[in-house]
C-alpha positions in Angstrom: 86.0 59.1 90.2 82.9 60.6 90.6 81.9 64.0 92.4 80.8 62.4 95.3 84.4 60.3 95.9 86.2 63.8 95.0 84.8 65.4 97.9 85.7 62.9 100.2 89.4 63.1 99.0 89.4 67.0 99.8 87.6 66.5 103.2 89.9 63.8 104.4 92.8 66.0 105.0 91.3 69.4 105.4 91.5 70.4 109.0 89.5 73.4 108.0 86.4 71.2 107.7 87.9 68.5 110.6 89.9 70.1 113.1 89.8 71.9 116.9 88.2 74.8 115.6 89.8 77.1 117.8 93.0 75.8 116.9 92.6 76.1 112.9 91.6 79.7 113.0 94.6 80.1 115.3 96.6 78.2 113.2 95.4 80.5 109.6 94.5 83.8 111.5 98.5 83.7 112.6 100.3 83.2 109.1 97.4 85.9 108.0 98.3 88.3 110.8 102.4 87.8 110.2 101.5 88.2 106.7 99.7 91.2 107.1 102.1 92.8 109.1 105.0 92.4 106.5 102.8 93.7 104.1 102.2 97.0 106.3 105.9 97.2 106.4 106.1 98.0 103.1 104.6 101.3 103.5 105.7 101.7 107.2 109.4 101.3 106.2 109.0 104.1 103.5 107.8 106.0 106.3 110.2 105.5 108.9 113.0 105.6 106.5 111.9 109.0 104.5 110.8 110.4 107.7 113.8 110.6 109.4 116.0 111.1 106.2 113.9 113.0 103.9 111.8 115.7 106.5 108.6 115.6 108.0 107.2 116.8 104.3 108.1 113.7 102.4 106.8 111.5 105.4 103.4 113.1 105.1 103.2 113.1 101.1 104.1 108.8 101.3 101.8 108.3 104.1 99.3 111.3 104.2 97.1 112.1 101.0 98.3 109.1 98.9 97.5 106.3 101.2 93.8 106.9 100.9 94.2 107.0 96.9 95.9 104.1 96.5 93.8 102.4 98.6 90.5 103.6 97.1 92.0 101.5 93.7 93.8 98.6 95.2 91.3 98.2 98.0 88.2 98.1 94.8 90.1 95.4 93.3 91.4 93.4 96.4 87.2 93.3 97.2 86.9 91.9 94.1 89.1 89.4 94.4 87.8 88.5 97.5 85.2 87.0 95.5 87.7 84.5 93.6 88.7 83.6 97.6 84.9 82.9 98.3 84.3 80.8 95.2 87.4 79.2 95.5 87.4 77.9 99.4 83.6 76.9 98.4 84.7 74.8 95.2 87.7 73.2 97.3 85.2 72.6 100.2 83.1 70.6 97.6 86.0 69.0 95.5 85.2 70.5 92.3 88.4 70.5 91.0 87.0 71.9 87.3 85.3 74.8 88.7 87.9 75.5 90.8 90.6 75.7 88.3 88.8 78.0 85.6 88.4 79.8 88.8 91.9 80.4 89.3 92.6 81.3 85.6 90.1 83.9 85.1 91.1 85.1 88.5 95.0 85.5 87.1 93.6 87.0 84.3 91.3 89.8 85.9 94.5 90.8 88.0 96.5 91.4 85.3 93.6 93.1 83.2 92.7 95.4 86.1 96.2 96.4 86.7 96.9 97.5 82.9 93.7 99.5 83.8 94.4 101.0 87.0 98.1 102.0 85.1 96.8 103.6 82.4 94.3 105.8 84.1 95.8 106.2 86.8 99.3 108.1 86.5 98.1 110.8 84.4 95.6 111.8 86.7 97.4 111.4 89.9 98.5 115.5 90.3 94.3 116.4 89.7 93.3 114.1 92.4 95.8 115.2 94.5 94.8 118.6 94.0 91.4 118.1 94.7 92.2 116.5 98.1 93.9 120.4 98.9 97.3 118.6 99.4 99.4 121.4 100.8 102.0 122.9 98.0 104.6 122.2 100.1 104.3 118.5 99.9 102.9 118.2 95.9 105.7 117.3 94.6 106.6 114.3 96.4 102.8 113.0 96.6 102.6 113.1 92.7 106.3 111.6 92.5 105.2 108.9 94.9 102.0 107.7 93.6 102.9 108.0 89.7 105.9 105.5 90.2 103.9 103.4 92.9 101.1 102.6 89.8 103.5 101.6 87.5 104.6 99.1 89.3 100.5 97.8 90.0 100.3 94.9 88.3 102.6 92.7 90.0 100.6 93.9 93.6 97.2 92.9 92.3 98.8 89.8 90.9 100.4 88.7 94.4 97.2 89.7 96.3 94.8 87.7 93.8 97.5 84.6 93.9 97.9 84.4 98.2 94.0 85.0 97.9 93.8 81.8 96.2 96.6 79.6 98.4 94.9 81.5 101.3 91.1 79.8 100.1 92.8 76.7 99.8 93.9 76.9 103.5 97.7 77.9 102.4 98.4 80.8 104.3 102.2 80.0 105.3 103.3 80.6 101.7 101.8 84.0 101.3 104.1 84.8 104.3 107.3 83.7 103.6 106.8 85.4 100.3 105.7 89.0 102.4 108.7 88.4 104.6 111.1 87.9 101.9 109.9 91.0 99.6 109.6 93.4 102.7 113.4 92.8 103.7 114.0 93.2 100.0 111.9 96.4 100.4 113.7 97.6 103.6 117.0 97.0 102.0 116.1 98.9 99.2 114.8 101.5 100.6 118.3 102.2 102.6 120.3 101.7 99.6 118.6 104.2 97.7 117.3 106.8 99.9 119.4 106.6 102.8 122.9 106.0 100.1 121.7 106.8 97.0 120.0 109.6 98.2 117.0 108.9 95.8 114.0 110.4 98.3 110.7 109.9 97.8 111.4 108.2 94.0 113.9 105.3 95.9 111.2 104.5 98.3 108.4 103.9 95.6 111.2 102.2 93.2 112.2 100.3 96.4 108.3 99.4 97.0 107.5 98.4 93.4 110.5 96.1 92.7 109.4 94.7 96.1 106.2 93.8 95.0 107.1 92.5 92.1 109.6 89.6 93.6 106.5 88.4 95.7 104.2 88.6 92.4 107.0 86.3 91.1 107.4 83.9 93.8 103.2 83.3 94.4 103.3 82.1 90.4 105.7 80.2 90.4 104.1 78.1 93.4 100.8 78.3 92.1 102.5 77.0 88.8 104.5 73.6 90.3 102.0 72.9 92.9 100.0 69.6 91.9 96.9 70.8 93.6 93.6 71.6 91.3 95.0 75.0 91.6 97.7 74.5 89.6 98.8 77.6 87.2 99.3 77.1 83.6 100.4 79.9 81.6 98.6 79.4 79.0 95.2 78.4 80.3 95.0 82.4 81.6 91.9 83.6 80.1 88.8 85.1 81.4 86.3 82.7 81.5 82.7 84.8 81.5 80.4 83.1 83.8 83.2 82.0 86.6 84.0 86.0 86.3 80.3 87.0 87.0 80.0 84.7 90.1 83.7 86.1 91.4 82.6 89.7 90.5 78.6 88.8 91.9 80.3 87.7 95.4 83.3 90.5 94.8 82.1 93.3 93.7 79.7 94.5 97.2 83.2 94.0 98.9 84.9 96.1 96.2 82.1 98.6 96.7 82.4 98.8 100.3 86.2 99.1 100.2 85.7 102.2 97.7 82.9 104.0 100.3 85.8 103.3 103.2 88.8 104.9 101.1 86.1 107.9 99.7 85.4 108.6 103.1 88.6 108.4 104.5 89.4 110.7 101.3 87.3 113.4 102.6 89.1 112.9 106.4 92.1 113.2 104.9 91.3 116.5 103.4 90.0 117.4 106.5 93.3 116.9 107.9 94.6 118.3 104.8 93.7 122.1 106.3 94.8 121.5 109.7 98.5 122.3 108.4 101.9 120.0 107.8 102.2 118.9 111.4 98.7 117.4 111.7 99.5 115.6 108.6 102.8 114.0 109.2 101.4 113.0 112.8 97.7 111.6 111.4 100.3 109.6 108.7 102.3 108.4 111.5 99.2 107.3 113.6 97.8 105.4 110.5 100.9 103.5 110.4 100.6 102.6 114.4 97.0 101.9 114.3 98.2 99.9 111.1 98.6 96.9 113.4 95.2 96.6 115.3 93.8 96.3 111.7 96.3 93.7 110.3 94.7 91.5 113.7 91.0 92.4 112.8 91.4 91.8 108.6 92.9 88.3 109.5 90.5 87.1 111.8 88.1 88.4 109.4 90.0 86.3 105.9 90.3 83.3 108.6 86.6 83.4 109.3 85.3 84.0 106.0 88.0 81.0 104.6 86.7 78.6 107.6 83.4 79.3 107.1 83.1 79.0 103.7 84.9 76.1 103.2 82.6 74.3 106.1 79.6 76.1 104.1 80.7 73.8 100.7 80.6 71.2 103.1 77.4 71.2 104.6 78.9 71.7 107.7 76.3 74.1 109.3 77.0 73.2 113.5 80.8 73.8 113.1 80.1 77.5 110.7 78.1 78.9 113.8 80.8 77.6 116.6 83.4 79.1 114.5 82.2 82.4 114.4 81.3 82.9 117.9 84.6 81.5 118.6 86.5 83.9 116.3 84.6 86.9 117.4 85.2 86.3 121.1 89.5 86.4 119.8 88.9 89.4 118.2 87.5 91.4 121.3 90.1 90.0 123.4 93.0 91.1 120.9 90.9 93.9 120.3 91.1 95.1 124.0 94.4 93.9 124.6 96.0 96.2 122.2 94.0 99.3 123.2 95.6 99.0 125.8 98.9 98.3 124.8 98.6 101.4 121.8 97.4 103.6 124.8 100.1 103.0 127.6 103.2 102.8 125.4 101.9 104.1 121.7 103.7 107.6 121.8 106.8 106.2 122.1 106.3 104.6 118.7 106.0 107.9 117.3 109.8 108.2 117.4 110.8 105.6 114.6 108.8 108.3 112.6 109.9 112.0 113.7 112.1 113.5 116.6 110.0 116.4 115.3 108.1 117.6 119.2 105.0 118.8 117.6 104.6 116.1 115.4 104.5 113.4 118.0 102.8 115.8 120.7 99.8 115.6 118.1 100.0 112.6 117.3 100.0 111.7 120.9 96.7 113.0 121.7 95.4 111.3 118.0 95.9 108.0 119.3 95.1 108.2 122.8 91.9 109.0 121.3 90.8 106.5 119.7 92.9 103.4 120.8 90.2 103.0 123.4 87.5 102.4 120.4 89.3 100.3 118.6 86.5 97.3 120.1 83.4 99.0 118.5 84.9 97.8 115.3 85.0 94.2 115.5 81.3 92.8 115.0 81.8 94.6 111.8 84.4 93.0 110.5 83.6 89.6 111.7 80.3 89.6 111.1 81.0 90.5 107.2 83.4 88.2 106.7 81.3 85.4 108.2 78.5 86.6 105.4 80.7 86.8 102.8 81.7 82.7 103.4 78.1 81.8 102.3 78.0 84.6 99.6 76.1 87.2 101.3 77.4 90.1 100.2 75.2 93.5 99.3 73.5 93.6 102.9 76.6 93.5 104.5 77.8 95.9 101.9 74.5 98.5 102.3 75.0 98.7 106.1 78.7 99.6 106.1 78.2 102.0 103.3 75.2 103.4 105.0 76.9 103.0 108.9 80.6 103.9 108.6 80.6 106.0 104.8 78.0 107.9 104.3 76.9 108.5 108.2 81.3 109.5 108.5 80.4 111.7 105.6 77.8 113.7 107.2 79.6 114.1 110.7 82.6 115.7 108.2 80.2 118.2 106.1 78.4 118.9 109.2 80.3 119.0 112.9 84.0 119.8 111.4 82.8 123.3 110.0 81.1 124.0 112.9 84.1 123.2 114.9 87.5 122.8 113.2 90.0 120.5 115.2 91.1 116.9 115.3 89.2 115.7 117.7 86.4 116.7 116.1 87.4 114.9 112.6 88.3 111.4 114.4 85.8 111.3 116.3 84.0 110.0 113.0 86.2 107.2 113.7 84.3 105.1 116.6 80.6 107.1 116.4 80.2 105.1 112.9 81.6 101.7 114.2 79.5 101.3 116.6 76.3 102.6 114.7 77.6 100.0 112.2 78.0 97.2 114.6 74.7 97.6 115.9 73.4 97.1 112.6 75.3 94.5 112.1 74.5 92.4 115.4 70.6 93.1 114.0 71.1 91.7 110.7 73.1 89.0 111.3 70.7 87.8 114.4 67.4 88.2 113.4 67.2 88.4 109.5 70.6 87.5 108.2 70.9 85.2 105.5 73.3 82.9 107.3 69.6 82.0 109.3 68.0 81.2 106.0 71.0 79.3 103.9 69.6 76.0 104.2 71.7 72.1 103.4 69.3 70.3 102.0 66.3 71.9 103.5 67.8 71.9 107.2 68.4 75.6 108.1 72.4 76.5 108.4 71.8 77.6 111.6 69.4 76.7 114.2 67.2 79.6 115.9 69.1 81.6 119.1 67.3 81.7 121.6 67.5 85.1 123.9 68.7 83.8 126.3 72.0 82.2 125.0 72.0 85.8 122.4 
């Protein structure tokens, strides 16, 4: 069969490539977003759980200064493997079947590799870092406690985030879920048996996590291992193979970067917060877990767009890239604005699954009814990035948000917060660098993006916008 005959097989019943294009990113943006959501639950059960059992310190050690660690590490690697996704969707776009499965060894193999790393390093330095951050004394202990049992159980996350990466490029985004929902009841049930029972504290909620994790690291190899697809998992076909890994680390590796400016800047808030005493810091935890849920929308509309489009990209389906995206980005406002409102009317109720304590919720109050109403001035960001990433364009997307959100949040947190010390002044990072960011974005991508130059054959991807359908 030759290459040609392949891709016609792959197209045939892809309704990424075929389908109502509304419907399809519907139909993967809403086993994403469920997805997503479970996989928040992880950290929001812990929360809730330690929260209300445990005291406000614990809650802001699991959610307060080691979120933005452990998402500086996990979030590097989950850019990187974002790469495998890219290269992966593309290949099964085309029908390469060969390509695609050295793909998905050396991607097995990277995950595992970068876990031992991550371990190693990791756990021994946790206390320092934390230290640096100015974690209050009070809640140390159960930060370091947390975080050093949380990395030994790494592997088996980055494992389960590279394999749904790779059912999820294939257009398989229902698996990934029923896994997420099965581990996170696992996790819930855990967590009450040994914190609320067992009364295990911070320790049962990271064990609970871990062995959690490690279930749905089990249950995404084991498909990936009896399905019949070009994907299919052998054991001992992992190895690394050195030019597939320099094309999933060349498309990876900006997204890896840009996750590491996010979490480095949202290091430097945190510390911020950090001196604004306990109460702040439980409340600014429990708002990150609320506002958890306008980002599980916005990341899987931006994983829907950047699946659809590069799958239409190996293709060389150029009209239906560009109606995708302006479809998927006119979702995201809508959802977008929706739950601003939502999060705004009825959010500080939410704040009691976390604390009955008054101060705690009275600040955390005023945190989100801050910035719920911003939550818009993020979305041509997200879209607009994942859209790029589809085609592999990845550094210029990568320079603006480093330049736009990091270093530009950065500044405002060295400069305004000395000058005058409160919350509002901290958060208010939050929306002035989205929408400096978006504007660079909507320049970019409109008037010299590479999307405008990819070409199929010589015929540009997309034709030139006129002003006034812009």
């Amino acid at each position: 069969m030759n290459q040609n005959t392949v891709k016609t097989d792959a197209l045939k019943h892809n309704q990424i490539t075929e389908g109502v294009i509304w419907k399809q990113l519907l139909l993967f943006f809403f086993p994403i977003l469920f997805g997503t959501f479970f996989q928040q639950l992880y950290n929001t059960a812990d929360a809730v759980i330690v929260g209300r059992f445990v005291g406000k310190e614990a809650l802001a050690a699991v959610g307060g200064p080691t979120g933005p660690l452990i998402n500086l590490l996990i979030g590097f690697f989950i850019g990187l493997s974002s790469g495998a996704g890219v290269a992966i969707s593309q290949f099964y776009g085309a029908g390469q079947e060969e390509q695609m499965s050295q793909a998905v060894h050396t991607a097995i193999a990277f995950a595992i590799v970068c876990g031992a790393v991550i371990t190693v390093v990791c756990i021994p330095a946790a206390p320092y870092a934390l230290k640096a951050m100015g974690t209050p004394d009070d809640i140390l202990h159960y930060a370091v406690l947390f975080i050093r049992v949380y990395f030994i159980g790494v592997i088996p996350n980055l494992v389960y985030n590279m394999g749904a990466g790779i059912l999820r490029a294939t257009g398989d985004s229902k698996r990934p879920l029923y896994f997420l929902i099965v581990s996170c009841f696992t996790n819930i049930i855990l967590d009450i048996i040994f914190v609320v029972y067992w009364h295990m504290g911070v320790m049962g909620a990271a064990l609970a996590t871990i062995i959690s994790q490690l279930l749905s690291a089990v249950l995404v190899i084991m498909v990936l291992m009896r399905t019949r697809e070009a994907y299919h998992l052998k054991l001992k076909a992992i190895r690394i193979h050195k030019d597939m890994l320099l094309r999933i680390i060349r498309i990876g590796f900006p997204a890896g970067l840009q996750s590491v400016m996010y979490s480095a800047s949202n290091i430097i808030i945190q510390s911020s917060v950090n001196s604004l005493g306990t109460d702040t810091i439980a409340a600014w935890t429990a708002y990150g877990k609320i506002d958890s849920v306008f980002w599980m929308i916005i990341s899987a509309f931006g994983i829907a767009i950047t699946t659809f489009v590069g799958q239409n990209y190996g293709a060389g389906k150029k009209d239906r890239i560009y109606k995708g995206i302006r479809v998927c980005m006119i979702m995201s406002f809508a959802s977008a604005v929706a739950l601003s409102v939502l999060l705004y009317t009825f959010g500080n109720y939410v704040y009691l699954l976390f604390t009955t304590d008054e101060a705690v919720i009275q600040k955390g109050t005023q945190i989100l009814r801050y910035l719920a109403p911003t939550f818009f001035t993020y979305v041509c960001i997200e879209i607009y990035s994942g859209s790029l990433r589809g085609v592999g364009d990845c550094w210029i997307p990568m320079i603006l948000t480093s330049l736009g959100v990091c270093a530009l949040r950065v500044i405002w947190i060295c400069v305004a917060v000395p000058l005058h010390p409160t919350i509002e002044t901290v958060i208010f990072s939050y929306p002035l660098t989205w929408a400096v960011t978006s504007l660079l974005f909507i320049i970019y991508f409109n008037w010299f993006g590479k999307l405008r130059k990819k070409t199929f054959s010589g015929i540009p991807l997309f034709p030139k916008i006129r002003s006034g359908k812009r």
